[in-house]
N, C-alpha and C positions, 0 to 999 in steps of 0.2 A: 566662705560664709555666704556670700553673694548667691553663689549657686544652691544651695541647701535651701534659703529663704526664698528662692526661685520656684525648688521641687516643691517648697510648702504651700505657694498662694499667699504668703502669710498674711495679705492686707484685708484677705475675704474670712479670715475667720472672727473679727469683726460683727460681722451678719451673723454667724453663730452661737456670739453674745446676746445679741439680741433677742436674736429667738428664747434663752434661759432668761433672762429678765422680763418679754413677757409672757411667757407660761408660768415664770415664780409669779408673780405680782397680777396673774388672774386668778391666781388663787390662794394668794395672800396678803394680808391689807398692811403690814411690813415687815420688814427685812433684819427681825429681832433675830431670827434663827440666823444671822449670816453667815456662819461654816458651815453648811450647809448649799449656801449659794453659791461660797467661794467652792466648793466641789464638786460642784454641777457646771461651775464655768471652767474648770479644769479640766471634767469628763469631754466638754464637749469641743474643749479645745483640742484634746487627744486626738477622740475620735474624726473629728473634722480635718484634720490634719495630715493623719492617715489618711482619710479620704483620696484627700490631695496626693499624696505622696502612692499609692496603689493605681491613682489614675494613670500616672506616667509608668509606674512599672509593667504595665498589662497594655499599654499603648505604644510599648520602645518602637515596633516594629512602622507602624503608622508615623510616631514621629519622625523615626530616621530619612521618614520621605518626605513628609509635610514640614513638619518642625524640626529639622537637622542641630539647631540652638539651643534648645531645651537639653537639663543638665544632663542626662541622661546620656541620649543620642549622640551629645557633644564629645563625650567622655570626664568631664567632669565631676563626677559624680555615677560611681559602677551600680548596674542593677542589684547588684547582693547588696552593697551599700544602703539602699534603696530599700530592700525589702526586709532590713533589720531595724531600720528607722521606722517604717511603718507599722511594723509589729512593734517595737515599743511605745510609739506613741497611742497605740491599738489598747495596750494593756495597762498605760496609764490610764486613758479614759475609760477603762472599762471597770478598774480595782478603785478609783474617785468616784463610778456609778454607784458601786459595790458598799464605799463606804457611808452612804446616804440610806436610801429605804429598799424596803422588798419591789418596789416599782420600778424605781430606777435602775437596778439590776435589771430587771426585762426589758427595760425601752434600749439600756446599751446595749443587750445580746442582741436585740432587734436591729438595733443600728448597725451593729457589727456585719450581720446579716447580708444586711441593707447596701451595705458598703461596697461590701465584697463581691455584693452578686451582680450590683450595676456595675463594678467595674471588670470584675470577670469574665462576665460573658450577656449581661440584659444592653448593656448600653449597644451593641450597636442593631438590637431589634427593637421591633414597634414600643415595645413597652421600656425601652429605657428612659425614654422622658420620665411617666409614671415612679419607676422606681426610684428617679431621681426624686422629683414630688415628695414620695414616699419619705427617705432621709429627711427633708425637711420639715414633715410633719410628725414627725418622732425626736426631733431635736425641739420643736416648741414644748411638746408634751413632756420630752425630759423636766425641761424648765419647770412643770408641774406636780413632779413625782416626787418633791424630797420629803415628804412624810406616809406615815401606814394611815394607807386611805381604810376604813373601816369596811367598802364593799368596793370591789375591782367594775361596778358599773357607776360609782362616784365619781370617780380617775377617769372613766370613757366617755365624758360626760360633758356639758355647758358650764361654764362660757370655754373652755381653754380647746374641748375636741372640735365646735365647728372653728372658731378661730383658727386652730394649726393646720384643718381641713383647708381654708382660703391660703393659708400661706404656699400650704404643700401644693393646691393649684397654680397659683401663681408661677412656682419654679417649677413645674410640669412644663408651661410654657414659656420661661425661660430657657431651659434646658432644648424644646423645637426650636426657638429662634436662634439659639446658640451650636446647631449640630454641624452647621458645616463652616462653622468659622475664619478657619486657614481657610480658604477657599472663596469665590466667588459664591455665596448664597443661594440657594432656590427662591425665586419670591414665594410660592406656593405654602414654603414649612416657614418662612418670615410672618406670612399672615395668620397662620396655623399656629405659631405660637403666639403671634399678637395677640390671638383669639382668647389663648388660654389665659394667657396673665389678665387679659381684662376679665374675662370669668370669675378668677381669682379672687379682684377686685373687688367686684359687684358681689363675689361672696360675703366678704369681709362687710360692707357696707351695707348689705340688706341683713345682715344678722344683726348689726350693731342699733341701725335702726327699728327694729324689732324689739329691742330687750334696753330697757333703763341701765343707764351707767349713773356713775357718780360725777363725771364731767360731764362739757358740753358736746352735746350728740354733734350740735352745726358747726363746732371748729372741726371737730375728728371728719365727719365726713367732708368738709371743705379742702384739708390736705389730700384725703385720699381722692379727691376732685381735681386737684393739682395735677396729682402724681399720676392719674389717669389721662389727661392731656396732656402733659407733657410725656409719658409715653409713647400714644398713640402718633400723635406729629410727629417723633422724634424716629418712631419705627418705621411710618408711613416713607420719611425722606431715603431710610434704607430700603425698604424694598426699590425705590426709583434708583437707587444707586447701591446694590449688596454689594461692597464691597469688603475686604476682610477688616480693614481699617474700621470702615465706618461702624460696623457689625459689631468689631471686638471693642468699637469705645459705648456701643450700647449696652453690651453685656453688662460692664463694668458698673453703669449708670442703673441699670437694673437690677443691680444684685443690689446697690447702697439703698435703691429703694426699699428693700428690706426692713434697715432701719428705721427709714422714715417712719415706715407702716405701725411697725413694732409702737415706735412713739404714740403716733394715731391713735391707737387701739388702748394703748394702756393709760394716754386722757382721757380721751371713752369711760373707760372701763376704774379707774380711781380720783380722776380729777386732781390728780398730784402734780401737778407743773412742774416743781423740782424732780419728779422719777424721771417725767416725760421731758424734761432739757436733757438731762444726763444721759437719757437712752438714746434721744436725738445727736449725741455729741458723741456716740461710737463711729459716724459717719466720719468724724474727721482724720482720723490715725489711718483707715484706708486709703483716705485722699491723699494724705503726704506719702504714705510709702507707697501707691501705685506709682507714683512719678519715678522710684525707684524701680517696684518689684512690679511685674506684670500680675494684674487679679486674673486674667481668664488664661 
């Protein structure tokens, strides 16, 4: 079991709660419809999971050098194993998309896509960060799809398209800061992706200040003030010291930032304290099972 919960990441699909809670809830003021919710948090726990799980199938080779540990490489866990799990949890979240709207349908086949092709063959060129990006900006949008939107440029639209547009920058440079992990780091792609996730950032915050919420604009951008300093310091001491260690406990702290974010934006954006503790409190259950399960 150990190992299976290994091949999943399971502690980071956590962060992909997030993202469906705030892409529902920027575009709905509650959570009457909730089977609905609960099927977009399903889809995306499928799909995300998969993720995980095709990452290591398509990397056996790379592991058995670098990461000999990993369930796979180990023997613990055979690649057919491996790629019959990923396909079903592939076709859970995609028949959970299925059972919500005509949108959600397209954002899974997109995600599928998405999935497949960073871990196939985009991830190890220029443009894998991007497509990684990309998955996480079609999982916020998920979060927005579970009704028939009346015109398909209402769905591509404000507040939820630039929002999942900052998030998906964000993990664009996540994904640079995190490419050579096992490894002694480049400082070069360490800054390169500092760059990005603060982009990100400043995405997220120059939209928010732009456009009226129903909460306080100065707490929302105060957190994401926080989380942009303590980034930056926290990246800064890796590039002086890339080591795999210090690198892979950033990652870790980077992706929970996710949540935070999530939180941020959707006080922003309903002024619901209760939505926004509850969404801030997915950070915890990665924290306890990271001590177990490795997130990166």
């Amino acid at each position: 079991m150990r190992a299976y919960l290994q091949l999943l990441r399971l502690p980071t699909v956590f962060t992909a709660w997030s993202d469906i809670l705030l892409g529902y809830f920027l575009t709905h003021a509650t959570a009457e419809d909730w089977p609905k919710l609960v099927l977009l948090l399903i889809s995306t726990s499928g799909l995300y999971l998969s993720g995980m799980v095709f990452n290591d199938v398509f990397d056996v080779a790379e592991d058995t050098c670098d990461r000999p540990q990993r369930p796979i490489p180990s023997g613990r866990i055979t690649r057919r194993t491996a790629i019959i799990l990923g396909v079903i949890l592939m076709g859970v979240g995609v028949a959970a998309a299925f059972a919500v709207a005509s949108q959600s349908r397209l954002i899974a086949l997109l995600l599928v896509a998405a999935i497949l092709g960073y871990n196939g063959f985009l991830k190890q060129t220029p443009i894998g960060p991007v497509s990684m990006g990309l998955c996480r900006f079609l999982n916020v949008m998920l979060g927005a799809s579970d009704f028939s939107w009346s015109e398909a440029s209402l769905f591509w639209g404000p507040p939820q398209l630039p929002i999942a547009f900052g998030m998906g920058i964000y993990i664009v440079g996540v994904t640079i800061f995190a490419k050579s992990e096992a490894t002694t780091s480049p400082r070069g792609s360490l800054l390169a992706g500092l760059g990005a996730m603060d982009v990100g950032l400043i995405a997220l915050a120059g939209w928010m200040a732009s456009h009226p919420g129903l909460g306080r604009l100065d707490f929302s951008l105060m957190v994401l003030t926080v989380i942009a300093v303590s980034l930056n310091l926290r990246a800064f001491r890796a590039v002086a010291d890339p080591s795999p260690g210090r690198v892979q406990g950033l990652i870790k702290l980077f992706l929970l930032n996710l949540v935070t974010m999530a939180a941020a934006v959707l006080y922003w954006h309903t002024g619901d304290s209760v939505l926004t503790l509850l969404t801030a409190c997915l950070v915890i259950p990665p924290m306890l099972i990271s001590k177990m399960i490795s997130m990166t």
